[in-house]
MIVEX-337369 format. One record per residue: x, y, z of N, C-alpha, C, CB in turn; residue in three letters. Coordinates in pm, whole numbers, plus 32768, in hexadecimal, padded with zeros to 4 digits. Glycine has a CB too. Example, Ala and Ser with C-alpha at 12.3 -4.5 7.8 and 13.67 -1.06 7.14 Angstrom:
85277DC7830C84CE7E3E830C85287EB6830C846B7E418389ala85057F1F82C485577F9682CA850A8003831385807FC4823Cser
***
This chain:
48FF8D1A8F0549488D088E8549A98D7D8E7448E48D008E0Bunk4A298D4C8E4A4A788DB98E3C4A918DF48DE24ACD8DB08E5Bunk4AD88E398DA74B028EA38D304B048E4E8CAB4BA68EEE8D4Bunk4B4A8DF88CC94BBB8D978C624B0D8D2E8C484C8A8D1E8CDEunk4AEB8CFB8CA34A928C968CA24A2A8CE68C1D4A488C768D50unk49E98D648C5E497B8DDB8C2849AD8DB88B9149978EA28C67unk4A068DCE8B564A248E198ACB4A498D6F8A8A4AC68EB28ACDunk4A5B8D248AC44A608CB78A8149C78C778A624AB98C608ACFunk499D8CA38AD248F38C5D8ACB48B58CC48A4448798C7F8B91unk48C18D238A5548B18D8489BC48D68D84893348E18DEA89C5unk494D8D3E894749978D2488CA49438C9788844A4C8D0688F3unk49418C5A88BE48D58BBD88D1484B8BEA889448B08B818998unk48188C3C88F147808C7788BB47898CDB881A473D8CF4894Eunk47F18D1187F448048D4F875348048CDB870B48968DA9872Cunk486A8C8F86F148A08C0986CA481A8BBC86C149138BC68739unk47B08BC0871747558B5E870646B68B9E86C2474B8B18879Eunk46B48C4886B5467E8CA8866246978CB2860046858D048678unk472D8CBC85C047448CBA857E473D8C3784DC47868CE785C2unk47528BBF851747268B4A850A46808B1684CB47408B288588unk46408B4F853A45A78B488500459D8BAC84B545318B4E8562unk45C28C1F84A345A68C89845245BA8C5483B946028D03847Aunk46298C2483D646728BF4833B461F8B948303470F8BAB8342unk45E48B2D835545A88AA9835444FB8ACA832945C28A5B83FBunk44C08B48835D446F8B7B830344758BCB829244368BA38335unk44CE8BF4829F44CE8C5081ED45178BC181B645578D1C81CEunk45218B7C81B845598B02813D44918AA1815A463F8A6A8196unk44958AB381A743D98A7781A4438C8AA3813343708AB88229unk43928B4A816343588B908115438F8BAA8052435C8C048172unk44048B9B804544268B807FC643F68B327F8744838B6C7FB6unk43FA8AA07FE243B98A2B7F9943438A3B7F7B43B889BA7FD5unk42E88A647FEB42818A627FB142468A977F5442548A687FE2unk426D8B287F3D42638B837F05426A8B4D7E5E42C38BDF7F40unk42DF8AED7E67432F8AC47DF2429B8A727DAF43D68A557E1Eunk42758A1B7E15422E899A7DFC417789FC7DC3422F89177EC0unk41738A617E2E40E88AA27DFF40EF8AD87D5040C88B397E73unk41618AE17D30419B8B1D7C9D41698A867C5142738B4B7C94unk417B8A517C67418989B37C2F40F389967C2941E689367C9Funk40C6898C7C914038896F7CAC3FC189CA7C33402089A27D5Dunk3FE08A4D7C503FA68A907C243FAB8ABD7B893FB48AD47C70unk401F8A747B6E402F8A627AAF3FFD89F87A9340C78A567A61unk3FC489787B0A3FDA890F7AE73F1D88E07AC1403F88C27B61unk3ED489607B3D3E46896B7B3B3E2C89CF7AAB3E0A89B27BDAunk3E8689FA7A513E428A6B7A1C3E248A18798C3EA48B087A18unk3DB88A3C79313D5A89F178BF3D7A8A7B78473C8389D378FDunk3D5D8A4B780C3D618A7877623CE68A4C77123DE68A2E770Dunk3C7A8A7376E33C3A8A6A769C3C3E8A7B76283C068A8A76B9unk3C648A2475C73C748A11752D3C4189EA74C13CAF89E2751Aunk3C028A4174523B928A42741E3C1389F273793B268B027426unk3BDB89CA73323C27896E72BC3BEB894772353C4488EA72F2unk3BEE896871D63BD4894A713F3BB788C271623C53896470C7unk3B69888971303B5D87F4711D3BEA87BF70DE3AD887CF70B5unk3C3A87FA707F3C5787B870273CDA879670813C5487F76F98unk3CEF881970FE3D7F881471283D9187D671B33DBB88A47128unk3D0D87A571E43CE88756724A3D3886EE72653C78872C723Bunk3D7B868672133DD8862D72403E62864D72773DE785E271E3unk3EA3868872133F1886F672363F2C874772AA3F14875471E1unk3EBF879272CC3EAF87E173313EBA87A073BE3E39881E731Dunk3E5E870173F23E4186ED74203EC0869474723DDD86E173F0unk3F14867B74013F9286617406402A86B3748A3F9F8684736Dunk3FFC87197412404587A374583FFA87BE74E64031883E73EBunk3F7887A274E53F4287C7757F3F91878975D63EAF879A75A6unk3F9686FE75E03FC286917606404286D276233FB7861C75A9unk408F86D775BE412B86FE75EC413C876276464181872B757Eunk40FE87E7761740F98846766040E9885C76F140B988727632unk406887EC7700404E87BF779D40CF879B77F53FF1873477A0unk4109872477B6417386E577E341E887277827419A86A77785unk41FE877D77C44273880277DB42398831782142A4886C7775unk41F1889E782C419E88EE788E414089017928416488FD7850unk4109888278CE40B78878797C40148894797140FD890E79FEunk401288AD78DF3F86894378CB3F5288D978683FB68A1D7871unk3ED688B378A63E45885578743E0D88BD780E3DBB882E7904unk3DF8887577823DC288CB76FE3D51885D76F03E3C88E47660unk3CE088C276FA3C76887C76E13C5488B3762F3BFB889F7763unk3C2F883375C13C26886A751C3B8C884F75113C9288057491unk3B6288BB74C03AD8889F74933AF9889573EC3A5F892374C8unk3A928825738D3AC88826732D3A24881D72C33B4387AD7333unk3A6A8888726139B588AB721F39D888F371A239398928728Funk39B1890D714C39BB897470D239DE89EA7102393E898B7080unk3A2B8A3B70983A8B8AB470EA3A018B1270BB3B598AED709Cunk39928AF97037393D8B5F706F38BE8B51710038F78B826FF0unk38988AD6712138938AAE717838CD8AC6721238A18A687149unk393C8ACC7240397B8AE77290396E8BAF72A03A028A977269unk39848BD4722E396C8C90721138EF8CBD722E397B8CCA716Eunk38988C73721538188C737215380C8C7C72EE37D68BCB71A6unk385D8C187302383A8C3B739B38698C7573F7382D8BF373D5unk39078C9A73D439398D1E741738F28D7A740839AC8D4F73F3unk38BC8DB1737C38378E01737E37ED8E36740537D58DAA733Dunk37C68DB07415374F8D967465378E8D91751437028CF37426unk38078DC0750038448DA87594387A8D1F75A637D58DBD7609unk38988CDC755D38CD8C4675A1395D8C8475D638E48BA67519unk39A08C4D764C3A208C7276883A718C1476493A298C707724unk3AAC8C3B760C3B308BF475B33BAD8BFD75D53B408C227532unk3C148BFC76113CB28C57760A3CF98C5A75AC3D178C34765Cunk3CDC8C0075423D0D8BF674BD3CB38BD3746B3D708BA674AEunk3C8C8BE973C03C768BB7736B3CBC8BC972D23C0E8BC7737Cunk3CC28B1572CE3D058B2672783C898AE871F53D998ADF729Aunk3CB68B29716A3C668B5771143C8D8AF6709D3C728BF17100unk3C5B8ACE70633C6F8A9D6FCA3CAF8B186F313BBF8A666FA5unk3C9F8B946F6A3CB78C016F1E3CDA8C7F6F7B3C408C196EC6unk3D048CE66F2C3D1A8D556F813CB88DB76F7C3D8F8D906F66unk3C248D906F313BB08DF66F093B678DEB6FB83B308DB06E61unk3B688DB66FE33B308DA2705D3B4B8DB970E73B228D48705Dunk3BEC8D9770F73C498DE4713B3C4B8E8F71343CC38DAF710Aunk3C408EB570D43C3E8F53707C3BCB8F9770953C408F4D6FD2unk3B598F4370BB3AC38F7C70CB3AA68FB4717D3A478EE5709Dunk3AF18F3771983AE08F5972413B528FDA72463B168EB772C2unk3BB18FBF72013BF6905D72453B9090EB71E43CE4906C7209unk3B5F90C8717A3B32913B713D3AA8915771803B2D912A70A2unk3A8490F971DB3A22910972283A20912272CA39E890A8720Aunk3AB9916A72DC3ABA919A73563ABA912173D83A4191F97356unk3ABD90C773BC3AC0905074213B3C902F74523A8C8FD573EBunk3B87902073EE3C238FEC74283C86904E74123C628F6473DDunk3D1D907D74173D8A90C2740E3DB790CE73853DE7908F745Cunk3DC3913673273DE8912172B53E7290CF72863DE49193728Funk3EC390B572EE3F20908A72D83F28901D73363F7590E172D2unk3EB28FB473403EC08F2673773E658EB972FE3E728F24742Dunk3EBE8EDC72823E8D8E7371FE3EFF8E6871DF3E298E9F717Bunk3F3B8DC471F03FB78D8E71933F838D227146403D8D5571E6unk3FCA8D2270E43FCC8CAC7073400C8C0870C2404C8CED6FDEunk3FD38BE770E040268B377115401E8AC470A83FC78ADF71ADunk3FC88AD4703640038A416FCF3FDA8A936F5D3FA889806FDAunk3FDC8A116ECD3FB58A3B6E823F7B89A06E57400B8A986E3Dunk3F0A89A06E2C3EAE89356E223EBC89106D803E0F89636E57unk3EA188A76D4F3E89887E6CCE3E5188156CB53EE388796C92unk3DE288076C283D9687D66BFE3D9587456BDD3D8688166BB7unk3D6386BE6BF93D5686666BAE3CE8862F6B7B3D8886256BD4unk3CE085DC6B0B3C8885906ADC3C6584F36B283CB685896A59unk3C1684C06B513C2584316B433B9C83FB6AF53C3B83EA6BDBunk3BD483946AE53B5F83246A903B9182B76A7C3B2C83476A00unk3B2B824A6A7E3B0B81CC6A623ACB81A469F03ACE81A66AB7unk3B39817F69AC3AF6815E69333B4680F268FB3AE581D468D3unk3B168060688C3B49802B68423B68802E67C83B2F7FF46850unk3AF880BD67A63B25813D670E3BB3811366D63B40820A674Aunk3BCE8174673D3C6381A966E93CDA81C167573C498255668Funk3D2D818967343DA2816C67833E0081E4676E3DE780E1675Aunk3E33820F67E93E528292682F3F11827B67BD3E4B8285692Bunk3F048305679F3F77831A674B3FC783B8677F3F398319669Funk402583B9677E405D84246796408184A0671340CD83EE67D7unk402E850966F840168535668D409D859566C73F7485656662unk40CF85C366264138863D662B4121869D65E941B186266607unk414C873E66244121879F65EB412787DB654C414A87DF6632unk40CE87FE652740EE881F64A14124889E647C40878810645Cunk41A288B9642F41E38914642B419789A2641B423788F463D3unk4134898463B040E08A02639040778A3E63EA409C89EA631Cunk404189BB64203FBB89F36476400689C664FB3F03899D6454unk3FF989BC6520406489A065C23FD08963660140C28A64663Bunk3FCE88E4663C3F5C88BA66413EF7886A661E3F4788E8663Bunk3F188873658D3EAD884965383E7787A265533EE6885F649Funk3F05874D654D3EE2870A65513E8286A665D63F338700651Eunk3EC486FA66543E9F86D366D13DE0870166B23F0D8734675Eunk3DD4877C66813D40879E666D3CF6874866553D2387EE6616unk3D18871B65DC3CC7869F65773C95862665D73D40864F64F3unk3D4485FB66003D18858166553CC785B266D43D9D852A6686unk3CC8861267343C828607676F3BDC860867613CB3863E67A2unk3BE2867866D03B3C868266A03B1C860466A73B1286BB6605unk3B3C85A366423B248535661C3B0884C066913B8B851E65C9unk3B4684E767183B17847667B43AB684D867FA3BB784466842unk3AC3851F67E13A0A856A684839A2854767CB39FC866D6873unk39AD8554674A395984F966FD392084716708398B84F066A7unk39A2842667023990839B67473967838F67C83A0083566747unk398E83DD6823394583B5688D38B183CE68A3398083E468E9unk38808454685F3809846D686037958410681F380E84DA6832unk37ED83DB67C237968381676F376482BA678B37EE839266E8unk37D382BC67FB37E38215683E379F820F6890385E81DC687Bunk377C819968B737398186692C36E881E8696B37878165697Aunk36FA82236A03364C82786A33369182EF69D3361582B66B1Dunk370E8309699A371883AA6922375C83EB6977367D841868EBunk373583E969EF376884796A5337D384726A82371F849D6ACEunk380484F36A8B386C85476AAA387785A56B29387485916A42unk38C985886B9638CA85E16C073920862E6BFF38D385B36C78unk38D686B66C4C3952873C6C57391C87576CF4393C87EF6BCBunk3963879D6D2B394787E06D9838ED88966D6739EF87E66DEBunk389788BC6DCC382C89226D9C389589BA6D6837AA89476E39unk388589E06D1039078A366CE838FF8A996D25391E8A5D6C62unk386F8A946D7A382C8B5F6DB7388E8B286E6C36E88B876DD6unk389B8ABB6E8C38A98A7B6F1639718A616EF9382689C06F2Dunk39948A136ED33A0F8A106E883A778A166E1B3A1889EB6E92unk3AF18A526E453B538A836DE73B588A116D8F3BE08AAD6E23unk3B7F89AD6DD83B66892D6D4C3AF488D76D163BB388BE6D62unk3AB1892A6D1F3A1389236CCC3A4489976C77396589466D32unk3A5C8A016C973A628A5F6C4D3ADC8A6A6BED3A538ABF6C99unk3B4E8A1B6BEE3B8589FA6B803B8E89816B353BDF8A176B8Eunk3B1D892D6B773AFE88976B1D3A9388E26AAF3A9F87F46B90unk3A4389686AE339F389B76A773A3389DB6A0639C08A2C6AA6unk3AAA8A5F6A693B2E8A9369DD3B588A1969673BEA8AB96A39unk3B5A89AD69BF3BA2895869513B41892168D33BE588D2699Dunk3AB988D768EC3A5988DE68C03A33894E68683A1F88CE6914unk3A4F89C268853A1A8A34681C3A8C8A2267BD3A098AE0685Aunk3B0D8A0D67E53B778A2667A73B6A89B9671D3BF78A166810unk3B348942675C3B2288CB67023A8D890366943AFD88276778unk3A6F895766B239DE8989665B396F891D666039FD89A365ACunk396C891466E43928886D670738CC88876758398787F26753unk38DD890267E8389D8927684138078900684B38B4899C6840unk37B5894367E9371B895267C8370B88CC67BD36E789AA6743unk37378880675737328814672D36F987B767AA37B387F666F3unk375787B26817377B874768783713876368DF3818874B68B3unk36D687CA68C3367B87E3693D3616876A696D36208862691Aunk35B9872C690E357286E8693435D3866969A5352686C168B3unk36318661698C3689861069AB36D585EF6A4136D286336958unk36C886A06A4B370586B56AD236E0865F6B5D36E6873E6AEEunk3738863C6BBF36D3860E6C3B3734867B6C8736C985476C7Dunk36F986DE6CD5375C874F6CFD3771872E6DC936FC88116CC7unk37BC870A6DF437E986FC6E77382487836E92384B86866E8Cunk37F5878F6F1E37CF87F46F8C388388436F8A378C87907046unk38D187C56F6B396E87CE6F7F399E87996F4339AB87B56FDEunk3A31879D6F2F3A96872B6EDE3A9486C66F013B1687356EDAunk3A7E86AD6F7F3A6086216FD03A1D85BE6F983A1686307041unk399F860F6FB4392685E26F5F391D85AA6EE338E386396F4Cunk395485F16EAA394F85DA6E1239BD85726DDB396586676DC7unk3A1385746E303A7884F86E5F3A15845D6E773ACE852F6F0Funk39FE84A16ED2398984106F15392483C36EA63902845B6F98unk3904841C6E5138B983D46E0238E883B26DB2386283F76DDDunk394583C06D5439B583946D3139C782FD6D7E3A1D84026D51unk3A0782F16DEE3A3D82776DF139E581F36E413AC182946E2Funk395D82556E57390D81F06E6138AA81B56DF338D082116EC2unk38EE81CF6D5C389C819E6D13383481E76CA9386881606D64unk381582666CF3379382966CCB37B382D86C68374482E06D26unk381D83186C173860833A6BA538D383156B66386E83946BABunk38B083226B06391883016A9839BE832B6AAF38E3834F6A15unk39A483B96AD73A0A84246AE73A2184906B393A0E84556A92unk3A5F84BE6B593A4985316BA23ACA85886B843A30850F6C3Cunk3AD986436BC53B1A868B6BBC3B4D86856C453AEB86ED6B84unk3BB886986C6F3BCC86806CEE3C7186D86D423BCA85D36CE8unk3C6086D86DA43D1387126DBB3D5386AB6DB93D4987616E4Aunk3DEB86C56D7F3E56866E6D483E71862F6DC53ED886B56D00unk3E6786596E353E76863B6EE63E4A85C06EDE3E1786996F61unk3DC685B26EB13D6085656EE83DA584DF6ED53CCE85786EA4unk3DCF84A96E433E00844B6E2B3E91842D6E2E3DD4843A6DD5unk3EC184AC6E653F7684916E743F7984666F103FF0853E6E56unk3EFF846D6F5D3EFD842A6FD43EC583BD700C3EE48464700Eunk3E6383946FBB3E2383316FC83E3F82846F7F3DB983706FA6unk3E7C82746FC23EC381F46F923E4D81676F483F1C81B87030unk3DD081946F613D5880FD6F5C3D47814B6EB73C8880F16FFAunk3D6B81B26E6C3D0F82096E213D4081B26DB13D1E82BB6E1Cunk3DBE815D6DBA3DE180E36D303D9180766D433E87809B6D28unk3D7D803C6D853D407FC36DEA3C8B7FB36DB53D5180056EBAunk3C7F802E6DE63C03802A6E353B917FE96DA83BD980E66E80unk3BAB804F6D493B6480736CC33BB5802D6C6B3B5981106C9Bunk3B8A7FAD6BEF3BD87F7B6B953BDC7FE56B3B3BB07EFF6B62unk3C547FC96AE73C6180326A903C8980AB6A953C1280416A6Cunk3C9280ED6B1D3CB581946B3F3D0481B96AF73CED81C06BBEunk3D0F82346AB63D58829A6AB13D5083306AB23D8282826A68unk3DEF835B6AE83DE983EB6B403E1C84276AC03E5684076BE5unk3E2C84AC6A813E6E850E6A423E5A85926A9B3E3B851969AFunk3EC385B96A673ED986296AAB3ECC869D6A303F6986206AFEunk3E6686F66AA13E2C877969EE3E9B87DC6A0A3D5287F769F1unk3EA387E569853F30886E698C3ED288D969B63F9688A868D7unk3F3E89036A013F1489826A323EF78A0F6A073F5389906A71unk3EF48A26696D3EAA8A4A68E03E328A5868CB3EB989FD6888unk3E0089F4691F3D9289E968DB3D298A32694D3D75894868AEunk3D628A4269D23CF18A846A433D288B026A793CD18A1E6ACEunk3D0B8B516AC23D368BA96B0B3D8C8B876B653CE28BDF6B3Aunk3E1B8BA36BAD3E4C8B776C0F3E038B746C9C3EB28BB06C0Dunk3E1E8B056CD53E098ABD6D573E3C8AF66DCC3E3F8A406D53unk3E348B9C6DE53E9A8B9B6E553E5F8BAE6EB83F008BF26E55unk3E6C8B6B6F2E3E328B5A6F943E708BA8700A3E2A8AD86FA3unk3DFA8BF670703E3C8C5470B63DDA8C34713E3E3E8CF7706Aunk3E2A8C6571973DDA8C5072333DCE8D01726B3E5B8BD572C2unk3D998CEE72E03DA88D8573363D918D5573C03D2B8E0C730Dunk3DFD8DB374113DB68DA1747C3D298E0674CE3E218D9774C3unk3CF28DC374FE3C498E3974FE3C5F8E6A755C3B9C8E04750Cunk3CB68EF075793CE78F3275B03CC58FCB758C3D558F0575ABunk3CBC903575A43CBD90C0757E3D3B90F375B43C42910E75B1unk3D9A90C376073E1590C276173E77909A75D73E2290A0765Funk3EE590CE75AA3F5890B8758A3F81903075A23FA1910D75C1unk3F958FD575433FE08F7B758A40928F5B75933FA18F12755Funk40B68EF175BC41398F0A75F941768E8C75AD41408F0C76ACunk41968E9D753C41AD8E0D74D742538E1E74CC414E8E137417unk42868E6174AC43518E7474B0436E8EC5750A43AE8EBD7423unk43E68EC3753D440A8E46751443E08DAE751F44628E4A7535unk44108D4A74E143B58CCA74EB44318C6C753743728C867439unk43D18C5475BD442E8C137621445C8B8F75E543E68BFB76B0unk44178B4975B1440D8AB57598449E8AA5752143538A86754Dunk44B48AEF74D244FD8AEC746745838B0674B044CF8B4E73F6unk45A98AFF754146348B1F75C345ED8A9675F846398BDC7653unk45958A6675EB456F8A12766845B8898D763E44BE89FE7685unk4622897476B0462288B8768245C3887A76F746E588567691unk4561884276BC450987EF772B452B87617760448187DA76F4unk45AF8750772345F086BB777C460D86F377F9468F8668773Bunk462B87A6780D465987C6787F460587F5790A46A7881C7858unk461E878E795F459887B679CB45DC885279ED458187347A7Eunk462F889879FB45F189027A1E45D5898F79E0461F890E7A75unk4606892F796445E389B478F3454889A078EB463589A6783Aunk44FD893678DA444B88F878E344118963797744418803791Cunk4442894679E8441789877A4C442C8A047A75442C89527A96unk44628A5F79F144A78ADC79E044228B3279B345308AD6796Cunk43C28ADF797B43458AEC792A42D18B0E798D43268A6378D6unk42F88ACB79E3428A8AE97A7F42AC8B927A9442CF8A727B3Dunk43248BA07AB243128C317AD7431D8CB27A8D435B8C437B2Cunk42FB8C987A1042C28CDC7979423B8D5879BB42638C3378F3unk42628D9C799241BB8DE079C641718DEA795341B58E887A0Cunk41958D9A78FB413F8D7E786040B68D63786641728CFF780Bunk40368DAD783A3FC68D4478163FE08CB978003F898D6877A3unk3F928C6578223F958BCC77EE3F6D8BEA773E3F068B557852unk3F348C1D77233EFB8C3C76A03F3D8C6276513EA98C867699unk3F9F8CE976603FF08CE8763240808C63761E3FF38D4B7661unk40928C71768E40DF8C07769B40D18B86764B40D88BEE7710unk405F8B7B761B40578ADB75E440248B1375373FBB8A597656unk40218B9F750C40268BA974A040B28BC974743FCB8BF67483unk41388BF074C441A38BE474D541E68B61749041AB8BF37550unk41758AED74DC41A38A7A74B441AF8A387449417F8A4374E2unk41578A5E740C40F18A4A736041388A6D733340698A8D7323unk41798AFA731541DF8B2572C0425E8B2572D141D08B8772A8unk42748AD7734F43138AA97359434C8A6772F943318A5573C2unk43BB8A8472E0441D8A2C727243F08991728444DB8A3D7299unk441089327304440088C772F64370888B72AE441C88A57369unk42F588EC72C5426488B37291426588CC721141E088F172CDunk42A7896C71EB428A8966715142CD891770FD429B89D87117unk434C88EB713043A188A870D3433987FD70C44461889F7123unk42FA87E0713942CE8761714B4227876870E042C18742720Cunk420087C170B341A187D3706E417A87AA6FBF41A28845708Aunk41E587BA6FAC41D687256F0341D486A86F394277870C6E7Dunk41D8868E6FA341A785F56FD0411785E06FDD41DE85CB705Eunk40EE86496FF2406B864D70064010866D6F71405886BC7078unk406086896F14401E86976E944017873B6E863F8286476E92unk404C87826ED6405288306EB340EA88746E9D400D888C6F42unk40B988E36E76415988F96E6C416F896E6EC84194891D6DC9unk41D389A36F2C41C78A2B6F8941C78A806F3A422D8A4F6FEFunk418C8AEA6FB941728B686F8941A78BBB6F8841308B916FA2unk41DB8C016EF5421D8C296EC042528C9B6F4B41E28C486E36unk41EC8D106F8542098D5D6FE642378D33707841A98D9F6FEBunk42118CD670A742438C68710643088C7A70CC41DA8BA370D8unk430A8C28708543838C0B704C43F48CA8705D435A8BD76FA0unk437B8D14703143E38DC2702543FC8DD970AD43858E6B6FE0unk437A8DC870E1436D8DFC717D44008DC571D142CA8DAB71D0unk44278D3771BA44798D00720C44E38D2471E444728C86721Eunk45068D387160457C8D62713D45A28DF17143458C8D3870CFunk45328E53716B45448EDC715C45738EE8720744AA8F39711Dunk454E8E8E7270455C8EA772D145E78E6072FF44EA8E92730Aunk45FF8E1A72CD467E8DA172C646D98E0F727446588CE8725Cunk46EB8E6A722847298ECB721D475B8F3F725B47068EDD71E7unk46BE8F5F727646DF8FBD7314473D8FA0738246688FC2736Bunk47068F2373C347868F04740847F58EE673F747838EC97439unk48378EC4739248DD8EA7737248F68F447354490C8E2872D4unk48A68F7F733148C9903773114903905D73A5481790B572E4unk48C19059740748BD9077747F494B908374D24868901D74B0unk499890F074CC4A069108753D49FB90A675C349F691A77572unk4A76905775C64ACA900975EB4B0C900C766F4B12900D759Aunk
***
């Protein structure tokens, strides 16, 4: 072989090194790409949930999945219930709470990060009952007593209900839930509380106390405004129903807060989702290579603009700090040199 032949046969052998070289680092990208994918796609969330916010939530799981890739498994039980078993070690990555007294305990109890408790809704009270009594009227406030009149009428249907048929009246347990514990406030407020005791049938949860309610077994019940702004059978089901809604006067506010059970910092703003358009596949698959907790990441989601705004559908109204948070950070960035 000669000179000319030598360096051509060499040039051939780079050219064909070169080639596979390239042909594995684009292998290796892909795969690399696809193990990113895979491995957001194996990762779980454990999610602990108020009874009351269990439909909603389960919702948002759903979506969240979709976008993401990341399987949320929800457990759903009384928020003192649920506190009661982080206690005890249950592994949670989130819980979300019916109130913020509970959220507040685990950080004042050294368990979670003082600064992984946000506010995500704000819950409110309804009445329902079945009755052929007295036909549901829309009372207006009275100039002097602000209230007054809504008082009366409501005294006057936990009366009636107590007094019809089996008498009883469901609340959820007020020591177990926030809305037990302001179907109480309201009750005291009515100077009725003591009164109604014999009366009570007390469920474990709002659920509960829901359930008996619409299976019959009471007259009435105290309940979250959720319950029946989602449940479409709740006209149907029961002749006669009707929902009021208790001013919010009459109980302690409803504000409902989660944490993540972390002793770490978590990583909540900026909040990707509120930049995210998810019609766009590769803004969605931009999310894979996030080095975000899933946990974080999907409490990110909760307080994104699109969920809170979607939350009076659900019978709540957002949370008020949710709402600052996005706008304090949605400030930051338009501040931001250009």
């Amino acid at each position: 072989m000669d000179g000319v032949e030598m360096r051509s046969t060499i040039r051939l052998v780079v050219k064909a090194l070169v080639i596979c070289s390239l042909f594995s680092v684009t292998l290796v990208f892909a795969q690399d790409k696809q193990d990113k994918q895979g491995s957001r796609n194996a990762e779980v969330i454990n999610v602990a949930v108020a009874a009351n916010f269990a439909a909603p939530l389960k919702a948002y799981a759903e979506q969240f999945s979709r976008i993401t890739g990341i399987e949320v498994n929800v457990t759903v039980a009384s928020s003192g219930t649920l506190f009661a078993q982080i206690q005890h070690g249950a592994k949670f990555d989130v819980f979300l709470s019916a109130d913020t007294a509970r959220p507040q305990a685990l950080i004042d109890a050294g368990k979670v990060h003082k600064d992984n408790m946000y506010q995500y809704a704000q819950g409110q009270l309804a009445f329902v009952y079945a009755s052929d009594i007295s036909p549901h009227i829309d009372a207006k406030p009275h100039k002097e007593e602000p209230y007054k009149e809504e008082s009366i009428y409501l005294y006057k249907l936990v009366k009636q209900v107590t007094t019809t048929g089996s008498g009883k009246l469901a609340v959820a347990n007020p020591l177990l839930a926030p809305y037990g514990e302001a179907a109480k406030n309201t009750l005291t407020h009515l100077d009725i509380w003591d009164e109604v005791q014999p009366s009570l049938v007390v469920g474990k949860n709002i659920l509960q106390a829901y359930q008996y309610f619409t299976t019959g077994g009471v007259k009435g019940a105290f309940i979250a405004y959720s319950s029946v702004n989602i449940d479409s059978t709740v006209n149907t089901s029961i002749p006669n129903i009707h929902v009021i809604r208790v001013p919010e006067a009459f109980y302690q506010p409803i504000t409902q807060a989660l944490v993540i059970n972390s002793n770490s910092k978590a990583v909540i703003t900026p909040n990707v989702f509120n930049t995210l358009d998810t019609s766009d596949t590769k803004g969605v698959e931009h999310l894979t290579e996030l080095t975000i907790l899933p946990s974080h990441l999907f409490v990110q989601y909760l307080l994104s603009d699109a969920v809170q705004s979607s939350l009076p559908r659900w019978g709540y109204k957002r949370s008020v700090s949710a709402k600052a948070s996005n706008e304090k950070a949605s400030s930051t960035k338009s501040s931001e040199p250009t």
